[in-house]
C-alpha atoms as an extended CHARMM CRD file, in Angstrom:
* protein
*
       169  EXT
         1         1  UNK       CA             14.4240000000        6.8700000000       -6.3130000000  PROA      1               0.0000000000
         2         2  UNK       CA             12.6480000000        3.5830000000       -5.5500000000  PROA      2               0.0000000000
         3         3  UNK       CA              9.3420000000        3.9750000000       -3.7260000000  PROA      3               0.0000000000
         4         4  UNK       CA              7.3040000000        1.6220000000       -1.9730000000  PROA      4               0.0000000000
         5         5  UNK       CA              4.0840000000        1.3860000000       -0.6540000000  PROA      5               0.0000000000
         6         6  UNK       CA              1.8830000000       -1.3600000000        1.4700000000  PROA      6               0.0000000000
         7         7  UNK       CA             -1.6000000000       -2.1720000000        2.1980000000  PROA      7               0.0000000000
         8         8  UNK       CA             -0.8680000000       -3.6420000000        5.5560000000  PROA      8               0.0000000000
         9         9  UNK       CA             -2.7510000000       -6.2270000000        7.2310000000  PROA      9               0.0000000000
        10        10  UNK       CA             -2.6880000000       -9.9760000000        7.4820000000  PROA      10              0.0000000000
        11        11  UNK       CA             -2.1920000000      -10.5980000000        3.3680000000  PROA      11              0.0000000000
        12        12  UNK       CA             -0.0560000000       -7.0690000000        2.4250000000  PROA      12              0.0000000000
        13        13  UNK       CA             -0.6760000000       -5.7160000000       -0.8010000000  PROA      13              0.0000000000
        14        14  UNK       CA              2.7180000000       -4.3550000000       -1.7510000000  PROA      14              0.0000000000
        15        15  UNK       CA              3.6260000000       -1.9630000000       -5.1860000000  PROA      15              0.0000000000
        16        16  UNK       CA              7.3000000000       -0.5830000000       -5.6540000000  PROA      16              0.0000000000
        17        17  UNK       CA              7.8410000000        2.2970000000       -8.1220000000  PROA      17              0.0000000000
        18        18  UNK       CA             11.2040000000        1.6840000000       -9.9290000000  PROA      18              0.0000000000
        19        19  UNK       CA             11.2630000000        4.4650000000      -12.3770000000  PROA      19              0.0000000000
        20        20  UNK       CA              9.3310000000        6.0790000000      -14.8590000000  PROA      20              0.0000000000
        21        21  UNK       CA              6.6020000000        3.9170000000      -15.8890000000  PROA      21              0.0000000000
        22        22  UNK       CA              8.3060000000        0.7820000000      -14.1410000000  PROA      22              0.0000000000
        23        23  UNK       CA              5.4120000000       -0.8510000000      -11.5560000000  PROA      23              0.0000000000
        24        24  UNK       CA              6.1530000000       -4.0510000000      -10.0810000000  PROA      24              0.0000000000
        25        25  UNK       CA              3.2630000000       -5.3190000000       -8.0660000000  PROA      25              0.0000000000
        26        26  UNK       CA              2.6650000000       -8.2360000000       -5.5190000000  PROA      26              0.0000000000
        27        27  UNK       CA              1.3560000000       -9.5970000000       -2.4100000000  PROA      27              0.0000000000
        28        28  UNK       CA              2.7340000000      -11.4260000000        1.0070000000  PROA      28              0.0000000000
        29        29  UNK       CA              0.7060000000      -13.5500000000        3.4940000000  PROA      29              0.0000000000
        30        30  UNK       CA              1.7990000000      -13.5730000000        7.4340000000  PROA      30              0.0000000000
        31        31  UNK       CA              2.4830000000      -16.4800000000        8.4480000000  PROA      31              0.0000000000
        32        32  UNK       CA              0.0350000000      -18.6520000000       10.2600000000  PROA      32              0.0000000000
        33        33  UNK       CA              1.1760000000      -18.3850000000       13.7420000000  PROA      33              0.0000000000
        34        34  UNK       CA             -0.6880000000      -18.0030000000       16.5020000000  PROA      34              0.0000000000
        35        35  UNK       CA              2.2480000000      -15.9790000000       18.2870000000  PROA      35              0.0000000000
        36        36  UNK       CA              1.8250000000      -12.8010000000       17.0150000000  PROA      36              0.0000000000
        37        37  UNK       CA              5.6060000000      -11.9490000000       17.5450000000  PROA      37              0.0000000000
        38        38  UNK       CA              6.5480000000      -14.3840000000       15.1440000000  PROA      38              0.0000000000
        39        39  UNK       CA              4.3840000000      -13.3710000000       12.7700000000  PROA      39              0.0000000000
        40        40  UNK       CA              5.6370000000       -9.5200000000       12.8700000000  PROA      40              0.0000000000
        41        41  UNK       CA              9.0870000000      -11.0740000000       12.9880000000  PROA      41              0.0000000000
        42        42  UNK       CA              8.2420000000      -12.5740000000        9.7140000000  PROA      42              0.0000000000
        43        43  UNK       CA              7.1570000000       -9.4140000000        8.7350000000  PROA      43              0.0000000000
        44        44  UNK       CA              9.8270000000       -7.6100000000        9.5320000000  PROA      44              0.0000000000
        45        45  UNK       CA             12.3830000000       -9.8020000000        8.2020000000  PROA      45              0.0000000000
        46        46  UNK       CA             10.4250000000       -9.9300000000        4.6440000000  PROA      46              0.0000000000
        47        47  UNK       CA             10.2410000000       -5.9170000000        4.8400000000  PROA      47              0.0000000000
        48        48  UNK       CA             13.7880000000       -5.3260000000        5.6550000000  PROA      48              0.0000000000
        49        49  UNK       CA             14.7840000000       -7.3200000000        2.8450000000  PROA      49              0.0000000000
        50        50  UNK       CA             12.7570000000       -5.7620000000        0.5680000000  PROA      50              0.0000000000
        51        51  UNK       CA             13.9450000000       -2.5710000000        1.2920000000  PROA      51              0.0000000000
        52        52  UNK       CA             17.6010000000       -3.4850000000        1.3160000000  PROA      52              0.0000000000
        53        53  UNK       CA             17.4960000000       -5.6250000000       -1.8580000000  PROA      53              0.0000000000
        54        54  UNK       CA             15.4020000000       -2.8150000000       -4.2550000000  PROA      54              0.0000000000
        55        55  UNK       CA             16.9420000000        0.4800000000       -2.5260000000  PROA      55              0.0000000000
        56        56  UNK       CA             13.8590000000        1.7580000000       -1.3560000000  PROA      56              0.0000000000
        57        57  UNK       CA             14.1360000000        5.0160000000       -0.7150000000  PROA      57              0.0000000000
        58        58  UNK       CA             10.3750000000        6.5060000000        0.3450000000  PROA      58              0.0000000000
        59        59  UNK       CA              7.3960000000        3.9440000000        2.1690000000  PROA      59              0.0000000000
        60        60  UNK       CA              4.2580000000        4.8690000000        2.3220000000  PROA      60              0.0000000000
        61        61  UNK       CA              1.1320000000        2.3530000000        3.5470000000  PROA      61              0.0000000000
        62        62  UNK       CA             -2.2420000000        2.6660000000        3.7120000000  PROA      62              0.0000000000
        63        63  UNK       CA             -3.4470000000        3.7420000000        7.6960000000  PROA      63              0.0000000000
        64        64  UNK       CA             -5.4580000000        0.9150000000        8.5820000000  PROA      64              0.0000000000
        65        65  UNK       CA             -8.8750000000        1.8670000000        9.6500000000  PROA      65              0.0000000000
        66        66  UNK       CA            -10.1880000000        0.4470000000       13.0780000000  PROA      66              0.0000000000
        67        67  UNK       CA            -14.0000000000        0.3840000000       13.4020000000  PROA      67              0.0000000000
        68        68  UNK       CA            -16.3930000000        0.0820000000       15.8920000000  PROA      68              0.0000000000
        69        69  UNK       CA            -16.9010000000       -3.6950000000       13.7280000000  PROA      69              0.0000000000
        70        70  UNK       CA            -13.0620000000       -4.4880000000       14.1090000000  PROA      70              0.0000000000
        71        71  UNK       CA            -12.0870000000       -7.4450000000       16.2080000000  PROA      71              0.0000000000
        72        72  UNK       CA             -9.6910000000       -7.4350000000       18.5030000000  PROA      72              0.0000000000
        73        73  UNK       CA             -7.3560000000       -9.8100000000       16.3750000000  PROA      73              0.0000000000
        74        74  UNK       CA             -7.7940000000       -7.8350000000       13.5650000000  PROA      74              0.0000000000
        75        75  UNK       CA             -6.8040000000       -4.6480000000       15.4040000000  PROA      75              0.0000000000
        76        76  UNK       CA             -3.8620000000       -6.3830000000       16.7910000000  PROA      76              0.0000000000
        77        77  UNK       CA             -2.9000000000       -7.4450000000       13.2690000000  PROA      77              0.0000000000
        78        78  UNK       CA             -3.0960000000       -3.6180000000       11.4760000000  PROA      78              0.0000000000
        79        79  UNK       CA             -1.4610000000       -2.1100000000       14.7190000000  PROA      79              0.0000000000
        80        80  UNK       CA              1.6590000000       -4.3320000000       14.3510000000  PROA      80              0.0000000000
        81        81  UNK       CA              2.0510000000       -4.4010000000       11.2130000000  PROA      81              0.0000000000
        82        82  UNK       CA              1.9010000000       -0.6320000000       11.0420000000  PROA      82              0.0000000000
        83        83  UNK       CA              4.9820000000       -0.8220000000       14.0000000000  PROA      83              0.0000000000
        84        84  UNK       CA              6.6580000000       -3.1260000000       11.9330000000  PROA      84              0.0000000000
        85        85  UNK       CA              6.9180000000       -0.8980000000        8.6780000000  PROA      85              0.0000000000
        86        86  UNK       CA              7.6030000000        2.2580000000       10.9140000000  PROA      86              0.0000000000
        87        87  UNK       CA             10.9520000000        0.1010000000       12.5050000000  PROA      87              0.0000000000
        88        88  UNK       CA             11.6130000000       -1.3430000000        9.1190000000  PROA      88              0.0000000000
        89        89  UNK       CA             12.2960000000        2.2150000000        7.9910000000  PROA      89              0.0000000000
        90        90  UNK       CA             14.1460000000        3.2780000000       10.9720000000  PROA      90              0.0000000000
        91        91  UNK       CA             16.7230000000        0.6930000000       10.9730000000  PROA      91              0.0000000000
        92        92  UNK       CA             17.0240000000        1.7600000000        7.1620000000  PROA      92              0.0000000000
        93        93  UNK       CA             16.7710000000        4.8130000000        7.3850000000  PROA      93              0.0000000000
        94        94  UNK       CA             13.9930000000        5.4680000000        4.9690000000  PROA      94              0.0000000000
        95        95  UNK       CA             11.3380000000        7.8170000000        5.3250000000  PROA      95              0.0000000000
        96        96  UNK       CA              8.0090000000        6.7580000000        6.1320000000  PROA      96              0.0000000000
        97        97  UNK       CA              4.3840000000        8.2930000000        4.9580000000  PROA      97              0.0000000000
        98        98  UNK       CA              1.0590000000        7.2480000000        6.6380000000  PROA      98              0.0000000000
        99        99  UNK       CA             -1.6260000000        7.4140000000        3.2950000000  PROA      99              0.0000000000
       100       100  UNK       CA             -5.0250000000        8.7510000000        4.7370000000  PROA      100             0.0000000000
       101       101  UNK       CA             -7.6410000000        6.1170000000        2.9000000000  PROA      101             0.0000000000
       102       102  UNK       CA             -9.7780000000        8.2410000000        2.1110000000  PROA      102             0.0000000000
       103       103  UNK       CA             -7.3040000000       10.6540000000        0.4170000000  PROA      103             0.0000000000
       104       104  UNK       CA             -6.0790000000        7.7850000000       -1.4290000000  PROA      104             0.0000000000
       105       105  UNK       CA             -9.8980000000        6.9300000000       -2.6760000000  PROA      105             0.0000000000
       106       106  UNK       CA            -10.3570000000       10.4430000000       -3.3150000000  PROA      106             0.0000000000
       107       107  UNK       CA             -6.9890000000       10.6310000000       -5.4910000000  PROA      107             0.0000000000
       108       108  UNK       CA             -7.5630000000        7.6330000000       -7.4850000000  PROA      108             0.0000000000
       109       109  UNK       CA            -11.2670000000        6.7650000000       -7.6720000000  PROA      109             0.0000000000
       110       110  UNK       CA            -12.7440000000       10.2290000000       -7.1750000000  PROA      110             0.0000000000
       111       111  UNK       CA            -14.2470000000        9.6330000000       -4.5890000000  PROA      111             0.0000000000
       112       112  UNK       CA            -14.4250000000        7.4520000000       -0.9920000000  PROA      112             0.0000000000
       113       113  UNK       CA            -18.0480000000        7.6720000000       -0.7320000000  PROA      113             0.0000000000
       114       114  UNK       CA            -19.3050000000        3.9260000000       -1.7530000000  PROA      114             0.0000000000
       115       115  UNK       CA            -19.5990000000        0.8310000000        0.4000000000  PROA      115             0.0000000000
       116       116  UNK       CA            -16.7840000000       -1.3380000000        0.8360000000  PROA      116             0.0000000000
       117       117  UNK       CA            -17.0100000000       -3.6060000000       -1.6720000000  PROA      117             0.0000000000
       118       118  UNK       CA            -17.8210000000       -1.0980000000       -3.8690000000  PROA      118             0.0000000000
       119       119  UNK       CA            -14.8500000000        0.9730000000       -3.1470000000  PROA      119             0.0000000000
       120       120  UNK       CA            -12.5380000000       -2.4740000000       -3.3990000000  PROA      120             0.0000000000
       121       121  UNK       CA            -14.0560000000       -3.1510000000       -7.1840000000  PROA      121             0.0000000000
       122       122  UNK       CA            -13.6570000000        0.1790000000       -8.0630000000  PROA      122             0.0000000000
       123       123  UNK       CA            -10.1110000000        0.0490000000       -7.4240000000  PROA      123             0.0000000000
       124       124  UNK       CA             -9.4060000000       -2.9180000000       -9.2960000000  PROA      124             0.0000000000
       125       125  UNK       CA            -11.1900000000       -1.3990000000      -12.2070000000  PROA      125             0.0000000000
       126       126  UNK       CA             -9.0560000000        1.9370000000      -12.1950000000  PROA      126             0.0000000000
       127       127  UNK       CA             -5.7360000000       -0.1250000000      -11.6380000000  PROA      127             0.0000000000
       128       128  UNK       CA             -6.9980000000       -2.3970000000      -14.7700000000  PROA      128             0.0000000000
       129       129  UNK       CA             -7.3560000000        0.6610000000      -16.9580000000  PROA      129             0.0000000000
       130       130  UNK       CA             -3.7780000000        1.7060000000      -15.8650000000  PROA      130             0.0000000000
       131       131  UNK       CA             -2.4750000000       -1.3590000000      -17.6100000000  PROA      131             0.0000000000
       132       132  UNK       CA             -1.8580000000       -2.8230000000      -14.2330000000  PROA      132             0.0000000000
       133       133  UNK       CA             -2.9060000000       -6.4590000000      -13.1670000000  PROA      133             0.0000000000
       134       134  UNK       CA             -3.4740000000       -7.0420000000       -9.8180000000  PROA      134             0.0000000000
       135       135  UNK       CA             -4.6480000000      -10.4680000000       -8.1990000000  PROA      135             0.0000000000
       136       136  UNK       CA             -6.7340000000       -9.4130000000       -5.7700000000  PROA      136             0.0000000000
       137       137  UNK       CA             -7.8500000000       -5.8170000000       -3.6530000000  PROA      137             0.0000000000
       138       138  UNK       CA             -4.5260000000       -6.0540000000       -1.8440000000  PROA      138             0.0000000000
       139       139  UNK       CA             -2.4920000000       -5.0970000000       -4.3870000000  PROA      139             0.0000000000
       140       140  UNK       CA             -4.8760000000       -2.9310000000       -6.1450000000  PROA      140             0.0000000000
       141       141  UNK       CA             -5.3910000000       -0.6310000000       -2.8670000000  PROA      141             0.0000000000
       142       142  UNK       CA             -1.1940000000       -1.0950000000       -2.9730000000  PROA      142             0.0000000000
       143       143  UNK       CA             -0.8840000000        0.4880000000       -6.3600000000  PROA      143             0.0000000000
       144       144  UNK       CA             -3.8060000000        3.1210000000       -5.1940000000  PROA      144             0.0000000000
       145       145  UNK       CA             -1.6020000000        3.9790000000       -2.9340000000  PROA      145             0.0000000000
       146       146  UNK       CA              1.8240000000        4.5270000000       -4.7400000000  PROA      146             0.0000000000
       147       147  UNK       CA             -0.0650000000        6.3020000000       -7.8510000000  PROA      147             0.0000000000
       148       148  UNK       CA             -1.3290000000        8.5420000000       -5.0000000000  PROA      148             0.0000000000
       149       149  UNK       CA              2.3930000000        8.9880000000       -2.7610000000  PROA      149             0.0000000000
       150       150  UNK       CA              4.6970000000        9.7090000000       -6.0510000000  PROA      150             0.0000000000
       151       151  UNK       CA              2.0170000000       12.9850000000       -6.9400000000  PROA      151             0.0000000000
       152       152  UNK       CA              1.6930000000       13.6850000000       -3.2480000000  PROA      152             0.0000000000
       153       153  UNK       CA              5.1920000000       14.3090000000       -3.5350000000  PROA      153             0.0000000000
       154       154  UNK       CA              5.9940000000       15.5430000000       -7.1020000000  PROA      154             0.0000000000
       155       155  UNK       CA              7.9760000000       12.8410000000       -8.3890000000  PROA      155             0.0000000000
       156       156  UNK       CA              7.3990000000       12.7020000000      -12.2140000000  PROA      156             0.0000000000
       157       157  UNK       CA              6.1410000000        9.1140000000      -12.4200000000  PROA      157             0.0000000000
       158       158  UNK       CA              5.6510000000        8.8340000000      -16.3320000000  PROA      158             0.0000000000
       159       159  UNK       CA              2.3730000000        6.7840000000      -15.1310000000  PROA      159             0.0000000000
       160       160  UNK       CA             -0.8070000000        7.0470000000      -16.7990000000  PROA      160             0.0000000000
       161       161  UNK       CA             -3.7540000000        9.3130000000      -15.0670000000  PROA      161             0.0000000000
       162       162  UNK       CA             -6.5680000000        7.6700000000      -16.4450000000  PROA      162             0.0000000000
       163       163  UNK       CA             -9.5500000000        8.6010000000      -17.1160000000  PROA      163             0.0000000000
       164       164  UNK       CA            -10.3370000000        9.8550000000      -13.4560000000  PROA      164             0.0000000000
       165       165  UNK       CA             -7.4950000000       11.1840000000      -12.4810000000  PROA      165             0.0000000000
       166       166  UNK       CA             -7.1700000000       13.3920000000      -15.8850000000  PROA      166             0.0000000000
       167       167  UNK       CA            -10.4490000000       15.0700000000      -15.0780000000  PROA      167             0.0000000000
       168       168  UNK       CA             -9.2360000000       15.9510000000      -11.7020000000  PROA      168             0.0000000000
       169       169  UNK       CA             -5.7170000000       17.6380000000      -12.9160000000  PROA      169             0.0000000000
């Protein structure tokens, strides 16, 4: 069973489990547009294909947070996005799981109490010691997220804990 999951938002952290101990790992940009129709369109279209050409078979993405800090463009970003990947998996029929962040955090770092920043570099830094090499925070919160969804869900990953998660099982 293939299994993807997303850090949503304007440059979308993506990491698709393909088996046991097989992690592929990128990113993808929305287009600069200033119609925001297009740019989900272009979402959409990129997600669909994904899904079709790997044979996803579970998404899960990161629930964006919306603070009291979050501008309006930015909220408008996460929030369509987050429509997009829910009628991505509709029209493929693919079940869908909203990651609570701070579950992920929890899951994978320990714990979700630091600042941002903090929290971001941490993440790299786990993902590093799990042999993974991601470019930025995108697709380190990305791979957060699928080590987190395939034990949420039992599937027997044949990925490394580290030294965080070991402690914690």
């Amino acid at each position: 069973m293939t299994v993807l999951c997303l850090d949503a938002a304007s440059t979308t952290g993506w990491a698709r489990w393909d088996g046991p101990g097989q992690v592929v790992h990128g990113r993808w940009k929305l287009p600069d547009h200033h119609h925001y129709g297009r740019r989900f369109a272009f979402f959409l279209t990129w997600l669909d294909k994904h899904i079709q050409e790997n044979g996803v078979r579970l998404v899960g993405y990161e629930q964006p947070f919306i603070g009291m800090k979050t501008n309006r463009a930015a909220i408008k970003t996460v929030v369509g996005v987050e429509v997009m990947i829910d009628l991505a998996c509709a029209k493929n029929q693919v079940p869908v799981r909203p990651l609570n962040n701070r579950s992920v955090r929890a899951h994978f770092l320990g714990s979700y109490k630091a600042k941002r920043a903090a929290l971001k570099a941490a993440t790299i830094a786990q993902c590093q010691r799990l042999g993974w090499k991601p470019r930025d925070d995108n697709e380190a919160d990305a791979l957060a997220c699928l080590h987190f969804l395939l034990c949420k869900e039992k599937i027997d990953h044949g990925l490394p804990l580290g030294p965080v998660l070991a402690a914690a099982e």
